[in-house]
C-alpha positions in Angstrom: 87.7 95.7 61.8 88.3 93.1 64.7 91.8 93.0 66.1 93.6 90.6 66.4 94.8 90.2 70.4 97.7 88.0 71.7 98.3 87.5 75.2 102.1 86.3 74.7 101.9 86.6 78.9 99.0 84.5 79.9 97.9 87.5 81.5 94.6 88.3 79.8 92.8 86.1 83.2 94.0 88.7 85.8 92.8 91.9 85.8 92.4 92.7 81.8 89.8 90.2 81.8 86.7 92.4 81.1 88.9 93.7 77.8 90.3 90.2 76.3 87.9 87.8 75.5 89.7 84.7 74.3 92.8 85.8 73.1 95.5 84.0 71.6 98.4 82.4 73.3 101.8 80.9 72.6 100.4 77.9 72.6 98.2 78.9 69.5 99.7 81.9 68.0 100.0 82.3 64.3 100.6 85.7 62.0 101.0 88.6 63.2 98.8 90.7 65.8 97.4 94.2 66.6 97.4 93.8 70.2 100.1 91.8 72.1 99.6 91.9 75.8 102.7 90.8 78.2 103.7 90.8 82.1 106.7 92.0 83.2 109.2 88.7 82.9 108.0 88.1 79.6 108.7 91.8 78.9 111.8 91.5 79.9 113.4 88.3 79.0 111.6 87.7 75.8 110.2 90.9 73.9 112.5 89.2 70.9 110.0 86.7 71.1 106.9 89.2 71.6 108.1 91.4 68.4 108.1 88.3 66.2 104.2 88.4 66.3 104.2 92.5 65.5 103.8 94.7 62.6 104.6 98.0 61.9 102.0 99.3 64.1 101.4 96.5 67.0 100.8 97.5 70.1 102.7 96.4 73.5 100.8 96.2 76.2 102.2 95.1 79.5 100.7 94.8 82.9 103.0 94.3 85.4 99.7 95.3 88.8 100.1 93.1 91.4 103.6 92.3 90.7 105.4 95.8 90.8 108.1 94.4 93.7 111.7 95.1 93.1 109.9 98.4 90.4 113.2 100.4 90.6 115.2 97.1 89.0 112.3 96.9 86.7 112.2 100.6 85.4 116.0 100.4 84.3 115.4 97.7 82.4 111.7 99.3 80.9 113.2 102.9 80.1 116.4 100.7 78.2 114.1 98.4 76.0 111.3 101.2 75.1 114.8 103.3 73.7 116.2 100.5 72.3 112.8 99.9 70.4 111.9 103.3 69.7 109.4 102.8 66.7 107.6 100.0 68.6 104.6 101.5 70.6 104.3 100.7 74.3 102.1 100.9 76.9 102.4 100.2 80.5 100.0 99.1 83.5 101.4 100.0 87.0 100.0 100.1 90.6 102.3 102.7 91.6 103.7 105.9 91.3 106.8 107.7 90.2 108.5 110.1 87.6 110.4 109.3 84.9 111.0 110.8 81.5 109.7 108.1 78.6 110.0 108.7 74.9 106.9 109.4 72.8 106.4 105.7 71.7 105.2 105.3 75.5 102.0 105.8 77.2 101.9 104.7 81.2 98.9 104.4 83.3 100.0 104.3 87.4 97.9 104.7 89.4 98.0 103.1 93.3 94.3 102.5 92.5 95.3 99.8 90.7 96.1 97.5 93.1 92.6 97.0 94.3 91.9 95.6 91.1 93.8 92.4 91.9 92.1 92.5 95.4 88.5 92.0 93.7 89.5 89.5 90.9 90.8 86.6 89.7 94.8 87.0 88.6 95.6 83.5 88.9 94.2 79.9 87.9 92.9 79.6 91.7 90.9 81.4 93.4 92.8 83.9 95.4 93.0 84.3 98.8 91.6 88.3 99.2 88.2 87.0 97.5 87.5 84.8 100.1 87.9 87.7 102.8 85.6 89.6 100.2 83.3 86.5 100.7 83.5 86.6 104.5 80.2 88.4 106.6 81.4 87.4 109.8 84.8 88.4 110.7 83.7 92.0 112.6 83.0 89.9 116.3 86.9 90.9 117.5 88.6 89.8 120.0 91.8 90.5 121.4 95.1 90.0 120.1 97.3 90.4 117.2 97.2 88.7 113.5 100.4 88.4 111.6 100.4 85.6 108.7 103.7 84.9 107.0 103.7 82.9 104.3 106.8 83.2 101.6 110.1 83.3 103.0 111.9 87.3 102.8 114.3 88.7 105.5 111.7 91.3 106.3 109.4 87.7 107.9 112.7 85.9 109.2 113.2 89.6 111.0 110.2 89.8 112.2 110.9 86.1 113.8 113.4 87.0 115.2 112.2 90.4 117.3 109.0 88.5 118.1 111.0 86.2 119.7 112.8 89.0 121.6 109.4 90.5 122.5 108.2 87.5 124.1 105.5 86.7 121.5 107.2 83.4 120.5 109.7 81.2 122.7 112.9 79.7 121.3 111.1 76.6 120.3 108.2 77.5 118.4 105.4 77.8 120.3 103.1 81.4 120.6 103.1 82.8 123.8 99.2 84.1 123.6 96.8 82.0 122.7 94.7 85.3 121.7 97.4 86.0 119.4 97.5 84.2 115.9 101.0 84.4 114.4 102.2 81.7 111.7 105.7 81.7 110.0 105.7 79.5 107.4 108.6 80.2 105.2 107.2 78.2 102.4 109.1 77.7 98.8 107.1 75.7 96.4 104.3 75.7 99.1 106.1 74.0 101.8 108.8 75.1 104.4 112.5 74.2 103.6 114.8 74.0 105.9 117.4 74.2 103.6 116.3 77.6 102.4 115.5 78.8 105.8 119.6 78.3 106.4 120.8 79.6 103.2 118.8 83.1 104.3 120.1 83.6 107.9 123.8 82.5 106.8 123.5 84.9 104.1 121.9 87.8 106.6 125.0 87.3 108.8 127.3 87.8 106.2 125.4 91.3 105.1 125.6 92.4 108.5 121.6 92.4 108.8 122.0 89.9 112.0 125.1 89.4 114.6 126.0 86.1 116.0 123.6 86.2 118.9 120.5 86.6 116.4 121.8 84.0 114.2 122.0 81.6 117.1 118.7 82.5 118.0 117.6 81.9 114.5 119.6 78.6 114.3 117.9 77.4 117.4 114.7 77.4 116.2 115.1 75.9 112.8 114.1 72.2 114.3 111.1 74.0 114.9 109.6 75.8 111.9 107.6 76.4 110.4 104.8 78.3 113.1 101.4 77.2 112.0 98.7 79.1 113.4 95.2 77.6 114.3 93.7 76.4 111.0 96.7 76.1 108.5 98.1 73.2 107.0 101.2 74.2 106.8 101.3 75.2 103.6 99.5 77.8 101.9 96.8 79.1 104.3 93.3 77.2 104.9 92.1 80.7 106.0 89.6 80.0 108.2 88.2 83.5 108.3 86.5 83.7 111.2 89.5 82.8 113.6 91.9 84.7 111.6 90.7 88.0 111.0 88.3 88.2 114.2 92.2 89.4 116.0 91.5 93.3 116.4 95.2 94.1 114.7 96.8 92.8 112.0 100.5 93.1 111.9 100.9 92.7 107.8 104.5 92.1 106.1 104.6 93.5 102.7 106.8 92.1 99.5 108.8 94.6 98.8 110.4 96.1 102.0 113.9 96.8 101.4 115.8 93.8 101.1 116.7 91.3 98.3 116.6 94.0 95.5 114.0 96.0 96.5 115.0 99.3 97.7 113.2 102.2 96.4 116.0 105.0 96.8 116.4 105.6 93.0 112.9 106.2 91.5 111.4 106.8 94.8 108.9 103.8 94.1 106.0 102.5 96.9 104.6 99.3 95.9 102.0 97.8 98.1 100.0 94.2 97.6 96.3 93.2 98.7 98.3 93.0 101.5 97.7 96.1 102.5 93.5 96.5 102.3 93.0 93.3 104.1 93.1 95.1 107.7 90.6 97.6 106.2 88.1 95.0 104.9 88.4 93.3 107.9 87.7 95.8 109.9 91.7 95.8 111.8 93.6 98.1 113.3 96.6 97.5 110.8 100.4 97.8 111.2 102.4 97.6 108.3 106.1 96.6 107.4 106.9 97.8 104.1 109.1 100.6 102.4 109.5 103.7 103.7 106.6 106.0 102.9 104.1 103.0 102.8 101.7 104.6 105.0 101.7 107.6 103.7 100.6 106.4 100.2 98.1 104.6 101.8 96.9 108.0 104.3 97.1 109.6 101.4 94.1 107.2 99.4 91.9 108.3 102.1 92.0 105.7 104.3 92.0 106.4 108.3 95.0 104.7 109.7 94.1 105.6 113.1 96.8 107.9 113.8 95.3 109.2 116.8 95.6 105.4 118.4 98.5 104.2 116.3 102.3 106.0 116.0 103.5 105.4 112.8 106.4 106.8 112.9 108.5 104.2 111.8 106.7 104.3 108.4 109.5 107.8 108.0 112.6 105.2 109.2 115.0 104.5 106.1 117.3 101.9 107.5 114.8 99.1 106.9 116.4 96.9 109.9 115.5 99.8 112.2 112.2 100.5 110.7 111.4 96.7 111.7 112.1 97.0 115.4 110.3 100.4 115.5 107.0 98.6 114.0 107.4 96.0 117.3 108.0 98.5 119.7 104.4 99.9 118.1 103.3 96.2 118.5 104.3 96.0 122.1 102.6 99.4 123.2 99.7 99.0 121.5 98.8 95.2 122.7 99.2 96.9 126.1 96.1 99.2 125.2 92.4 98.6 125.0 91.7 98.0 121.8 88.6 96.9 121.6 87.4 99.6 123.5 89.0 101.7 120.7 86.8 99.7 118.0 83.8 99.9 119.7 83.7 103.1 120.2 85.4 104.2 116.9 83.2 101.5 114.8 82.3 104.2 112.2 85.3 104.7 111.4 86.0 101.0 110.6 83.0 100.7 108.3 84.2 103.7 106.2 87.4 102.3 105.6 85.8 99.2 104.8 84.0 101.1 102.1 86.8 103.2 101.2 88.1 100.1 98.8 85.0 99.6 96.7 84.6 103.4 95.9 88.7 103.4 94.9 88.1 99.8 93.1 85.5 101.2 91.1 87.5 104.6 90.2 90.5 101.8 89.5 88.3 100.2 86.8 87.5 103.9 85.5 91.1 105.0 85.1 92.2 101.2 83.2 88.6 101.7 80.6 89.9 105.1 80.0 93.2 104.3 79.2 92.3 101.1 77.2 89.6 103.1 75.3 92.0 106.3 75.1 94.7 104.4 73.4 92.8 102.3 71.3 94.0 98.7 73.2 90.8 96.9 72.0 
């Protein structure tokens, strides 16, 4: 017998795709259903809603890959509902990694394999912008310099501003020091930069002590001239224009989930990590990374070369997330001193087997996800 699927979510489009054929919505839903698959807000500010379509037996499904930032916040509130609906079954989709005890009605999949899945396929209405990098045959002719795209505004970016600035990347007024080097802050909040926003953040990062009065100045002073658009963006969202971005022989990438606004992992000991993160290796970049603490040893530990034996990443062991910040410049300014394009030439191998890395642990992703859908019955 056929069941019957609800995607209460809208989620059935990202990476369950291959599984849910034409599910029902809200927008259509009538009766009750065998299969009800959810993301995480849903999940968490409506499963009142979600149960009103279940039967004795229904089965919860929610996939919360590609949007596992803030995942200690997130497992409170999981472990809490699951106990408080202890005859309801449950099954969970994460791109991460962590121990917890669960009751039996409770099944989890995490994997950090997961989170190539998003990097392949469509989890939005558009087009994302890691397929068109997938797209891309002529991005390995580097040049010199540093990448570092900054699109959303977190601390962690308006930071990174601000010791950029120190460093003599940027000047006080907007403008990039380097024309090799291709560095955009655009701070964007429903797709555009708001200066509004922009002040609201640094006048709340002085009052948590994350800046002094000298670094708020700084920051202040160039508010007139934000956002930093690098060659090819609009301003908004970027154009990516492969070939001028990703040609830059390092990319200097700024995670989601860093630290700040909520998103410590000190509890659980959660890592999350976003396409983000696989871009340097498909693009065949040297990559420096500003996440949590630990985030490049989840990724070393995938199998990926990080280049250790060209790049200190030290500060990936720094806790104090300001700290780890100005250690990942420091790395930025030694390194730019380097020849690193003498490093990739001679070390090309090892850029092409990273490259490939991602497809063998995208295919093992989709693997561990049939298994578990097939395992537990979810079709």
């Amino acid at each position: 017998m056929n069941k019957r699927i609800l995607d209460y979510g809208y989620v059935s489009i990202r990476i369950l795709q291959p599984f849910y054929s034409l599910p029902d919505t809200r927008d259509n839903a009538n009766g009750v259903y065998d299969i009800i698959v959810c993301e995480r807000d849903t999940f968490q500010d409506d499963l009142e809603g979600i149960l009103s379509f279940s039967h004795n037996d229904t089965k919860i499904l929610i996939d919360i890959i590609s949007e596992s930032g803030n995942l200690d916040n997130f497992i409170d509130i999981f472990l809490d509902l699951t106990n408080k609906y202890n005859d309801v079954n449950f099954y969970l989709l994460v791109d991460s990694e962590f121990n917890i005890k669960v009751g039996d009605n409770v099944k989890i999949l995490q994997s950090y394999k997961l989170s190539f899945l998003p990097f392949f396929e469509n989890y939005c209405v558009d087009k994302h912008d890691s397929q068109f990098i997938l797209d891309d045959t002529n991005i390995y002719d580097k040049k010199n310099g540093f990448l570092s795209l900054n699109g959303s505004m977190r601390t962690q970016r308006i930071l990174l501003l601000k010791e950029l600035i120190k460093s003599g990347y940027i000047t006080s007024n907007g403008v990039v020091t380097n024309v090799d080097n291709n560095i955009s802050f655009l701070f964007y909040g429903n797709n555009k930069f708001d200066k509004d926003s922009y002040t609201l953040f640094i006048d709340n990062m002085l009052a948590n002590g994350e800046i002094d009065n000298d670094d708020f100045c700084l920051l202040e002073d160039i508010s007139d001239n934000l956002p930093i658009i690098a060659r090819g963006e609009s301003g908004e969202r970027p154009d990516l224009l492969l070939r001028e971005y990703y040609s830059n022989i390092l990319n200097l990438v700024t995670d989601n989930a860093v630290g700040f606004d909520d998103s410590d992992n000190f509890k659980y000991g959660t890592i999350t990590l976003t396409e983000k993160a696989w871009k340097p290796f498909k693009t065949h970049q040297l990559p420096l990374y500003i996440g949590l603490p630990g985030y490049v040893d989840v990724i070393r530990n995938l199998g990926f070369d990080v280049y250790d034996d060209f790049i200190d990443h030290s500060y990936d062991k720094e806790m104090n997330h300001i700290e780890r910040i100005k250690m990942v410049v420091d790395e930025l300014n030694r390194i730019t001193k380097l020849d690193m394009l003498e490093f990739y030439n001679t070390n090309r191998k090892r850029f092409v087997k990273n490259c490939a890395h991602i497809y063998k642990l995208k295919a093992e992703a989709y693997l561990e996800l049939n298994n578990f859908i097939i395992e537990n019955d979810l079709i």
